[in-house]
C-alpha positions, 0 to 999 in steps of 0.5 A: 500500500502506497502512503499516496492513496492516504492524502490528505492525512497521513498514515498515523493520523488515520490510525488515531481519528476518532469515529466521529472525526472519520465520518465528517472526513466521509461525509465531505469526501475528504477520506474514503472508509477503504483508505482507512482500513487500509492504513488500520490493517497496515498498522495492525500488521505492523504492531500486533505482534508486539501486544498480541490484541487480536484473535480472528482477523476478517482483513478481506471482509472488511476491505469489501465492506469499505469499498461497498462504503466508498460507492455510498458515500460517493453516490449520495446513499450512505446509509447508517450513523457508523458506515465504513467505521472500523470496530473491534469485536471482544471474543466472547460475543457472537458475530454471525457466520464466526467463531467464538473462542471466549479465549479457550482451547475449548473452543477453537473448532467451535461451529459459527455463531447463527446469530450476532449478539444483539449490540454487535448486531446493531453495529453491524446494521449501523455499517460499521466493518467489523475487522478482526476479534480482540483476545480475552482471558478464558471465558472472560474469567481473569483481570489477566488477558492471557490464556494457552489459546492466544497467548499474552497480550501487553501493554502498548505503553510498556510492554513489561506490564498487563491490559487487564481483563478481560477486555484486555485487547480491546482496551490494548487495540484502540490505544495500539491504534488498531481501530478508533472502537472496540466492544467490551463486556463487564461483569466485574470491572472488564470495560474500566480495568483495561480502559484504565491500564491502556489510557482509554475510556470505557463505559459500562452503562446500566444493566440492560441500557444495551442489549446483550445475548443469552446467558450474559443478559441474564446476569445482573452483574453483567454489562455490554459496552464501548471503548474509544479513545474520545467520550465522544465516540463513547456517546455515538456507539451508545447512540446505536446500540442502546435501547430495547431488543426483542431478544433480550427481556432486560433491555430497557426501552429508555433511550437516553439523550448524551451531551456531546459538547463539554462545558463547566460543571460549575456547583456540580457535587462530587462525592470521592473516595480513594479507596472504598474503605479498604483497598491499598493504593498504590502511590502514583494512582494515588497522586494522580487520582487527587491531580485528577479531582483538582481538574474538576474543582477547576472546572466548578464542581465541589468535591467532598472526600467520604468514608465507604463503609465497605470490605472485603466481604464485596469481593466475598460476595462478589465472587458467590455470584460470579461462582454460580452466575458464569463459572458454574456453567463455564470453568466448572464444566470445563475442569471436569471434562477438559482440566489439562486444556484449562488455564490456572486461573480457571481451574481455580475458579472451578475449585471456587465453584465446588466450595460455594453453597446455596447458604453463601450465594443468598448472603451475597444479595444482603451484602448488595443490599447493604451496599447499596443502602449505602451508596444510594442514600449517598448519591441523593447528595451528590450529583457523582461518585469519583474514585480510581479504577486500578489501585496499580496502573497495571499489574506485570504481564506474567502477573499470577491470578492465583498467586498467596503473596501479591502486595501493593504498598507493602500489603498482601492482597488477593491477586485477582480482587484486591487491585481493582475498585471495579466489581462494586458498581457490577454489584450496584448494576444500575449505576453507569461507570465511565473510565477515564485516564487520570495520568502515567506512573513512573513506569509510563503505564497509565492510570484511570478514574471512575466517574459513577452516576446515579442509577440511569444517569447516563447523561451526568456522567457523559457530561462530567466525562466531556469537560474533565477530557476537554479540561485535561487536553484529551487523551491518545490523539497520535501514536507519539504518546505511546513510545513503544508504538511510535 
């Protein structure tokens, strides 16, 4: 491919434009959507193989896809509010006519899917070209994203440390410049962890605000969304994906009208918390996040710091439901029939599984409950909640998920739990969670922020979004902010 045919932008400028930015270049004529493909496949080609973020690739596809994109906009019948604009799929939601690995040896010969899950389908129906699968841990299981079926993906800032999961090549893709949208789920911070760790953002809306496929929208915990490098890009995904779907009983039938522009946030109330009451944080997240809250005391807001009366009895919980909501039905099935094809983090879900009773799944709703007792009462006083995402920036690529002696601060912590703040608000699952980076530690690794909102109050944590990334100089614009990648 000849860098001519990328005129007027150049190849890396292509890489790093935004969705929104690619289809006003669409719209005027000034770029076509198979240029673009071109120079993201080229980039791919060029990158991937030292972060590792993909699974299946659909390179042909998507450059007939483009071309049939190109005739559009060039006749005057561009059809669709994301036509031509490449997206990344997580490997473990359904595009029709492919696999699904979920990240597993298990599944490598596995029969294409009949159906795209319902916000992949609307992506698609949108006319966006789907380009290639991100990789995931095992069955979505770990806050690693390594598994024996695709290897180890690292992080794009250094490669010495992990993306988090179990988005992790979503999050490490759209920060590599592989594509200006990836799709995540969530379940227990697996939007937010890899957003936080690559420098990108990340929403996880409410329960049900988009669609999702059967059993995943069967688990309340469980959340579909979008990662981007730009808010604005966030808020046009949610813009096609949201809303109800006849194949999924949990989709709301709201449609929520997102801000686009940023502005102040003058007497807005932001209630923040570093640590949730119990968590170790690390100092460079620690520096960041307080840099991070002075940005929206610039931009008018009130910020009180609160104490978070919780413990470690929300990962107890927490992990109750996930042994009888997703690792039931996934690792414990699994280590029975197919242990030596298992990664150890799974086998240690599957023993999680064997040693939880129906006596402690029922006392993890009271500890819910008694969660949100709390934060709901709370957020009738505060507009937002701010806290970090990762209590580390990121934890080593060869970080052990199982491992007895991982500390943060000097302090022994649960190596899959205890360096996220993440899972709390999949146990509130009402509540909408944005991502956001927050600055670099001393390792050049990125750092991130939650922006949490009340239940369904998408619009105030878009608009906080907004004016915090037009505050801080927005995030990612070129591969020159990534040293490994330039």
């Amino acid at each position: 491919m000849e860098d001519a045919i990328l005129d007027p932008m150049s190849y890396l400028e292509l890489c790093y434009l935004s969705a929104n930015d690619a289809l006003v270049a669409f719209r005027s004529g000034d770029l076509k959507p198979s240029n673009l493909v071109e120079a993201l496949i080229r980039r791919i080609e060029q990158v991937n193989p030292l972060v590792n973020a993909l699974a299946d690739t659909y390179f042909d596809e998507a450059r007939a896809q483009a071309l049939s994109a190109d005739a559009a906009y060039a006749n005057g019948l561009a059809q669709g509010a994301l036509l031509g604009v490449p997206v990344l799929v997580k490997d473990a939601q359904r595009v029709k006519g492919k696999r699904t690995t979920h990240g597993s040896l298990l599944h490598m010969d596995a029969a294409p899917d009949k159906v795209s899950d319902p916000m992949i389908e609307r992506l698609q129906d949108a006319g966006a070209i789907i380009l290639a699968r991100t990789t995931t841990p095992e069955f979505c299981i770990s806050g690693v994203c390594r598994s024996l079926a695709w290897g180890n993906t690292v992080n794009p800032f250094n490669p010495d440390f992990g993306t988090g999961g179990s988005s992790g090549g979503s999050g490490a893709a759209v920060a590599a410049g592989f594509a200006p949208i990836a799709t995540g789920t969530d379940i227990g911070g697996s939007i937010r962890i890899p957003a936080s760790c690559c420098g990108v953002v990340g929403f996880k809306p409410p329960h049900g605000r988009n669609p999702d496929g059967p059993p995943a929208n069967f688990d309340r915990y469980n959340h579909c969304g979008p990662l981007a490098r730009t808010v604005a890009d966030l808020a046009l995904v949610q813009d096609v994906v949201s809303g109800a779907h006849p194949r999924d009983h949990d989709s709301l039938r709201d449609k929520v009208d997102l801000p686009r522009r940023a502005g102040r946030l003058d007497g807005v109330k932001i209630a923040f918390s570093m640590d949730l009451g119990y968590r170790p944080v690390d100092a460079d997240v620690r520096r960041n996040t307080l840099a991070a809250l002075q940005q929206f005391r610039a931009l008018g807001a009130e910020i009180t710091e609160i104490s978070v009366p919780w413990s470690e009895a929300c990962d107890d919980a927490a992990t109750h439901w996930y042994n009888t909501m997703h690792y039931l039905r996934q690792a414990s099935w699994a280590a029975k029939n197919n242990a030596e094809n298992l990664n150890d983090y799974t086998l240690a879900a599957a023993k999680g599984v064997a040693a939880t009773t129906l006596d402690d799944v029922s006392r993890s709703w009271d500890v819910q409950h008694e969660m949100y007792q709390f934060f709901g009462t709370l957020m009738e006083s505060y507009d937002l909640f701010v806290c970090p995402t990762t209590t580390v920036p990121a934890v080593p690529a060869d970080h052990d998920a199982t491992s007895q002696d991982f500390q943060i601060e000097g302090v022994t912590v649960d190596p899959e739990y205890g360096w996220v703040l993440t899972h709390h608000f999949n146990m509130l699952h009402h509540c909408p969670v944005m991502a956001v980076p927050s600055g670099f530690a001393q390792t050049g690794v990125p750092t991130g922020i939650q922006i949490v909102g009340r239940t369904f109050d998408d619009a105030s944590v878009f608009r906080a979004a907004l004016a915090f990334e037009k505050q801080s100089g927005g995030w990612l614009s070129e591969a020159s902010q990534i040293p490994m990648m330039d």
